[in-house]
DOSEFI-595407 format. One record per atom (N, C-alpha, C, O, CB): residue number from 1; residue in one letter; atom name; y, z, x. Coordinates in steps of 0.02 Angstrom, whole numbers. Glycine has a CB too. Example, Ala and Ser with C-alpha at 12.3 -4.5 7.8 and 13.67 -1.06 7.14 Angstrom:
BEGIN
pos, code, site, y, z, x
1, a, N, -284, 390, 660
1, a, CA, -225, 390, 615
1, a, C, -165, 390, 660
1, a, O, -166, 423, 712
1, a, CB, -224, 452, 565
2, s, N, -112, 354, 642
2, s, CA, -53, 357, 684
2, s, C, 2, 394, 645
2, s, O, 57, 402, 670
2, s, CB, -30, 286, 704
//
This chain:
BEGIN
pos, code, site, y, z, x
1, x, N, 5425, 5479, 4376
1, x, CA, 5375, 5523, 4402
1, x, C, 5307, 5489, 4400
1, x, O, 5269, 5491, 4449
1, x, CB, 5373, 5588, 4362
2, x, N, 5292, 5461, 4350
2, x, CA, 5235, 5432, 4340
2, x, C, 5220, 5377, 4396
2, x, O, 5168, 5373, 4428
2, x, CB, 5236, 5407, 4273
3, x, N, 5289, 5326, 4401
3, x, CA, 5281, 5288, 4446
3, x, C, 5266, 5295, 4489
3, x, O, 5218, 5265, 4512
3, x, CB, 5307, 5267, 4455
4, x, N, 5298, 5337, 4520
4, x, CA, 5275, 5369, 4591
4, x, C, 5195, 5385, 4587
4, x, O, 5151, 5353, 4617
4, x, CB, 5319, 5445, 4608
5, x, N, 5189, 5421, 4558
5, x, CA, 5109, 5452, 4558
5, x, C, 5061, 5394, 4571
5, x, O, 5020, 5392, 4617
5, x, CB, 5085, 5489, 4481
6, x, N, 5071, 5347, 4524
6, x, CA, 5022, 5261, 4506
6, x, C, 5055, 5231, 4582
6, x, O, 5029, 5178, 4600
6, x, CB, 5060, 5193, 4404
7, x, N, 5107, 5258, 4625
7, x, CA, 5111, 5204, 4671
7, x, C, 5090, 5242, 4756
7, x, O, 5083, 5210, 4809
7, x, CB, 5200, 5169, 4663
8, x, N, 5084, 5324, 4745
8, x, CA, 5026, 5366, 4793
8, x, C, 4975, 5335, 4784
8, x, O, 4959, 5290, 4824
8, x, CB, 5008, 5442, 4779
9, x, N, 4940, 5350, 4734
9, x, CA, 4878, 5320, 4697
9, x, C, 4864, 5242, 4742
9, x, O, 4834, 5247, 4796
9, x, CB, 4900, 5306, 4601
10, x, N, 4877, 5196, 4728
10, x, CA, 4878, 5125, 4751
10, x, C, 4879, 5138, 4802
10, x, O, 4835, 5101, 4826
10, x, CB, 4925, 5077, 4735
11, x, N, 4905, 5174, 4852
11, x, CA, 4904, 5174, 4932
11, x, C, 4838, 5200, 4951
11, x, O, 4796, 5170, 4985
11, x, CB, 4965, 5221, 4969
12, x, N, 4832, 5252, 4927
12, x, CA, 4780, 5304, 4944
12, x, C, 4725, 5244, 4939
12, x, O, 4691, 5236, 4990
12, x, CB, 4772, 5379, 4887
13, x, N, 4714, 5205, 4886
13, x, CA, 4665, 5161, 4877
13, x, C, 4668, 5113, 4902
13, x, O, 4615, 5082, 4907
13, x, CB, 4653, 5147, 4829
14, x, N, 4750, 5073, 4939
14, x, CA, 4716, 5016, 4993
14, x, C, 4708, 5039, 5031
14, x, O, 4666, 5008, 5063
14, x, CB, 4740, 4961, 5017
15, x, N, 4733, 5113, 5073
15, x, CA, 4702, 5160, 5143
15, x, C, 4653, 5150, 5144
15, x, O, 4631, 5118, 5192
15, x, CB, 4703, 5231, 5151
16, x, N, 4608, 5173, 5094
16, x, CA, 4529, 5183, 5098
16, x, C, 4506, 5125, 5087
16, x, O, 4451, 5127, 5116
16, x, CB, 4495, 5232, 5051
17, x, N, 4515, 5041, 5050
17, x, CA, 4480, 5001, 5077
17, x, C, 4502, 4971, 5133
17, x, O, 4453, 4944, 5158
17, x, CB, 4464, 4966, 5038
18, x, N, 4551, 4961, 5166
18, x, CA, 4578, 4964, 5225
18, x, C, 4506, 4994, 5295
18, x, O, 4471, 4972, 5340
18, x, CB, 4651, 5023, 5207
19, x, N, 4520, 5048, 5265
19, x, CA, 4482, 5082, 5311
19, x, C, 4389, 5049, 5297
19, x, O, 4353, 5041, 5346
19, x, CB, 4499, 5174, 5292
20, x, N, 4375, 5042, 5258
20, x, CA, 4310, 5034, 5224
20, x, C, 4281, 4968, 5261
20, x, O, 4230, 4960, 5294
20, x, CB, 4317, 5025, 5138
21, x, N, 4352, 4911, 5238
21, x, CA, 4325, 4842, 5275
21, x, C, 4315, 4851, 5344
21, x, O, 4264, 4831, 5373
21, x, CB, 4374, 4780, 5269
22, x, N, 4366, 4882, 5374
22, x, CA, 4357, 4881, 5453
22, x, C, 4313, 4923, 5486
22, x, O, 4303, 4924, 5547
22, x, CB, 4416, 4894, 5486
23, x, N, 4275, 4974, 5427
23, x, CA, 4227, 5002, 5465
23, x, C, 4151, 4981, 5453
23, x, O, 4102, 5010, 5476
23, x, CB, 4235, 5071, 5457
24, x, N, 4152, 4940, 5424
24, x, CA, 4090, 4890, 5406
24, x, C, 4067, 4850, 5476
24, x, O, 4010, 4837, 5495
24, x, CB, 4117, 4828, 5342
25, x, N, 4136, 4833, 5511
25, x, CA, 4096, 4778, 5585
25, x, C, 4127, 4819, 5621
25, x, O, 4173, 4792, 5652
25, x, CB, 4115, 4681, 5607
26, x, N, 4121, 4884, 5631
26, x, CA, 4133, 4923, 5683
26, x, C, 4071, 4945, 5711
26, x, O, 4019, 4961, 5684
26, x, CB, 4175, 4974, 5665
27, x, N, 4092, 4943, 5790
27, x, CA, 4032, 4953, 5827
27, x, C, 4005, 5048, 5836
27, x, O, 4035, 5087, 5799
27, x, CB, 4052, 4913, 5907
28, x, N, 3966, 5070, 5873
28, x, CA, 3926, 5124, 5858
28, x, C, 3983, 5155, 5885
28, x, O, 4005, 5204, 5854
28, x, CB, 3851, 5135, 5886
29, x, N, 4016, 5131, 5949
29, x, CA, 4061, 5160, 5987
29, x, C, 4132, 5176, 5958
29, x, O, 4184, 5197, 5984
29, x, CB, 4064, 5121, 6039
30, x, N, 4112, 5153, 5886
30, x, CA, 4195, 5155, 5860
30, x, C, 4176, 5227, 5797
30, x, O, 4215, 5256, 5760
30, x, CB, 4231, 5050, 5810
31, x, N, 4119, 5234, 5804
31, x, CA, 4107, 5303, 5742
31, x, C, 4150, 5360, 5742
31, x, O, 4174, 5394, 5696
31, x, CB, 4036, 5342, 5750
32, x, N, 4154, 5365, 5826
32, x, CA, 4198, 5449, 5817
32, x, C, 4275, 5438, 5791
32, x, O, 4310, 5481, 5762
32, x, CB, 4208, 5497, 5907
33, x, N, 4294, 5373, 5807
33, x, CA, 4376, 5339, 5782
33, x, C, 4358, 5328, 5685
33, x, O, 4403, 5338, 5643
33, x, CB, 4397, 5226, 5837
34, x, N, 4295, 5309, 5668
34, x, CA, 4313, 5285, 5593
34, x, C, 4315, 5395, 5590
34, x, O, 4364, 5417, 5559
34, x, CB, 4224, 5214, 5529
35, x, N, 4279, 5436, 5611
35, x, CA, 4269, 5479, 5575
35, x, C, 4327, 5534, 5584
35, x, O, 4334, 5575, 5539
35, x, CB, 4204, 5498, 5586
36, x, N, 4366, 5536, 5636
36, x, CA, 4445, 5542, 5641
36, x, C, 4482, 5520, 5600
36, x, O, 4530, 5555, 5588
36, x, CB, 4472, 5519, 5690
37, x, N, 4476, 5451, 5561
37, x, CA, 4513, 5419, 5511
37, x, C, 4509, 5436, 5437
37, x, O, 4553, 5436, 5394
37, x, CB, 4498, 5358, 5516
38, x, N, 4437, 5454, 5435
38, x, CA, 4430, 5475, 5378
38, x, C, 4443, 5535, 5373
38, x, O, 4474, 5553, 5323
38, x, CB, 4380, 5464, 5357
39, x, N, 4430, 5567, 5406
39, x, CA, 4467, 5657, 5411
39, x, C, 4552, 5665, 5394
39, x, O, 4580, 5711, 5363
39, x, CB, 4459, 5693, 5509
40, x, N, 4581, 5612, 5421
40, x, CA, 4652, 5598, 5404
40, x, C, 4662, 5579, 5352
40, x, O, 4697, 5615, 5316
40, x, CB, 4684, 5560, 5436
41, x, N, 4643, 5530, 5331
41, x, CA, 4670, 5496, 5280
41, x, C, 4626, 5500, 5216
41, x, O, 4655, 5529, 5170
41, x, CB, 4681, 5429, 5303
42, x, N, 4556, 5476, 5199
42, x, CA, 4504, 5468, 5162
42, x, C, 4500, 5551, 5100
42, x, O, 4492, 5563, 5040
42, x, CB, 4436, 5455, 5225
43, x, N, 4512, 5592, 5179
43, x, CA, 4463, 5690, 5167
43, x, C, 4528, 5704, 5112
43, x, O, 4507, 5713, 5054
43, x, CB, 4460, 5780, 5271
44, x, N, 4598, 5706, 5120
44, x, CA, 4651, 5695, 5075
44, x, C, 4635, 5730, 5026
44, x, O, 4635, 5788, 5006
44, x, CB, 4666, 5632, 5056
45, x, N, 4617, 5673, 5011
45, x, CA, 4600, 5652, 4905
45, x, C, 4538, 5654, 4867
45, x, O, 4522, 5676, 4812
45, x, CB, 4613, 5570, 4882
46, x, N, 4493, 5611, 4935
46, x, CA, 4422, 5612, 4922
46, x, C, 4378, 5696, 4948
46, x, O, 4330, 5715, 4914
46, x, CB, 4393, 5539, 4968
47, x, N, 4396, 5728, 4997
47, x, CA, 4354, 5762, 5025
47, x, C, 4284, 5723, 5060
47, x, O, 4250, 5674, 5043
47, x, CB, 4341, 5808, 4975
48, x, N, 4281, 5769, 5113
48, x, CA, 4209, 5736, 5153
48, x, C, 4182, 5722, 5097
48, x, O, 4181, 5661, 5090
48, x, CB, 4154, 5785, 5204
49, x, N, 4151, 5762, 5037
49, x, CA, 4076, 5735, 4987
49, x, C, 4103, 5682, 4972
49, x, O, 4060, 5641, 4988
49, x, CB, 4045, 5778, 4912
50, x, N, 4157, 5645, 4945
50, x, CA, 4182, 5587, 4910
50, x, C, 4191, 5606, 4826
50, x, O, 4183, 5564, 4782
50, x, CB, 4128, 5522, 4924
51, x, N, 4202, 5653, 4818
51, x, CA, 4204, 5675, 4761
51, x, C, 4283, 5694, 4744
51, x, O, 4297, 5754, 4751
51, x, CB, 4154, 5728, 4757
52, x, N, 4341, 5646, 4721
52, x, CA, 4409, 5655, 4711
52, x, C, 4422, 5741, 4682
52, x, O, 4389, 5779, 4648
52, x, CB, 4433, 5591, 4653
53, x, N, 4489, 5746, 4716
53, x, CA, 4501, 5821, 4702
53, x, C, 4551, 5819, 4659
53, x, O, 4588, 5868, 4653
53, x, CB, 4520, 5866, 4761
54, x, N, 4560, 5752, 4615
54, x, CA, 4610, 5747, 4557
54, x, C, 4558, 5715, 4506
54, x, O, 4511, 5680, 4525
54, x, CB, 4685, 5697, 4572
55, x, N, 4571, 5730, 4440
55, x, CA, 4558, 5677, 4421
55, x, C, 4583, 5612, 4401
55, x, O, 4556, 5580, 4356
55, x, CB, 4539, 5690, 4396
56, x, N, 4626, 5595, 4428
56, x, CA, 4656, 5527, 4428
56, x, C, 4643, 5490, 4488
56, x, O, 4667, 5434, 4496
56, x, CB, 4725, 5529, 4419
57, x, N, 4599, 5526, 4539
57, x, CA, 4565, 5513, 4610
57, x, C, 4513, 5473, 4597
57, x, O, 4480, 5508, 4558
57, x, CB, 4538, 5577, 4650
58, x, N, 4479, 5413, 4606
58, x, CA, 4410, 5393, 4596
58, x, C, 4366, 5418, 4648
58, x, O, 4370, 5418, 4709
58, x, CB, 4405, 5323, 4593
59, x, N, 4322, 5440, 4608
59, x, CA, 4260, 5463, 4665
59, x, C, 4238, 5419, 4719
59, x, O, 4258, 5362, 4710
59, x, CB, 4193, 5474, 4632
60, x, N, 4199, 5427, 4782
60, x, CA, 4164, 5378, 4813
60, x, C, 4100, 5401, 4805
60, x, O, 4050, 5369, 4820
60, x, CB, 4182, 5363, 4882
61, x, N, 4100, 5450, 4785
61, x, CA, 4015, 5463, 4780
61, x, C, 3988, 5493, 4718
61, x, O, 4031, 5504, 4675
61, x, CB, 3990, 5513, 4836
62, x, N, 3921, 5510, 4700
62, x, CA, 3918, 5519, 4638
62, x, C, 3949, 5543, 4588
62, x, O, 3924, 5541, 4531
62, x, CB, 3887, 5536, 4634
//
């Protein structure tokens, strides 16, 4: 059980730097695609604020 959990966990977290690197040299025209992505995947765990809705979630924001 645990495993599993520590191996959601690990995904959820290369998703989001996944997502993070490639939206760094993304152009203006690519905003409404990063913000579709993050609504999918990112909003999850983190929620829009970035504030994890577990605590075994790391925050992205304060």
């Amino acid at each position: 059980m645990l495993e599993r959990r520590s191996a959601r966990i690990v995904r959820a977290a290369l998703s989001c730097v996944f997502v993070s690197v490639f939206s760094v040299s993304a152009s203006a025209g690519d905003l409404e695609a990063g913000r579709k992505k993050v609504r999918s995947t990112c909003q999850v765990c983190h929620r829009l604020n970035g504030i994890g809705t577990n605590p075994t979630v790391p925050n992205l924001a304060g």
